[in-house]
Phi, psi and omega in degrees: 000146200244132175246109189223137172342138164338276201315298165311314177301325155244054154260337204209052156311308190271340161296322156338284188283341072065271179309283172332309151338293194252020132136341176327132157208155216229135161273138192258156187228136163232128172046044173082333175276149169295145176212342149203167162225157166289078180260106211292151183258153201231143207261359173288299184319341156297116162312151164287118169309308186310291176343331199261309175326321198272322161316283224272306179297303195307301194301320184295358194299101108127084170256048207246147164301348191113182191270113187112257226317146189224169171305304174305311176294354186259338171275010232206312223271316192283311167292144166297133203246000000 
């Protein structure tokens, strides 16, 4: 892992990301302490939209507002007159 100073990092940011692109990571320093790091992002950490889409119907499966009550009314009911 490689460690380079606030003020250089952002002089040389894109050189920066550049490296960090092809898999590097690199920690930033202010006055000697870590304060961030620079980590390539890997596109497996992203969920699949179908996956999330798919996520989202399973929480709604027997879902009801209740008996009588409709959406509008739950919007009519919410605004200010």
């Amino acid at each position: 892992m490689t460690t380079v100073g606030s003020y250089e990092a952002k002089t040389h940011l894109p050189r920066l990301l550049e490296r960090v692109a092809r898999g590097e990571t690199i920690l930033i320093t202010r006055h000697g302490q870590a304060v961030a790091m620079l980590v390539p992002a890997h596109a497996e950490d992203k969920p699949a939209v179908r996956d999330v889409l798919r996520k989202m119907r399973e929480l709604r499966q027997g879902v009801r507002l209740g008996p009588g009550l409709t959406v509008r009314q739950l919007i009519d009911t919410g605004r200010r007159r």
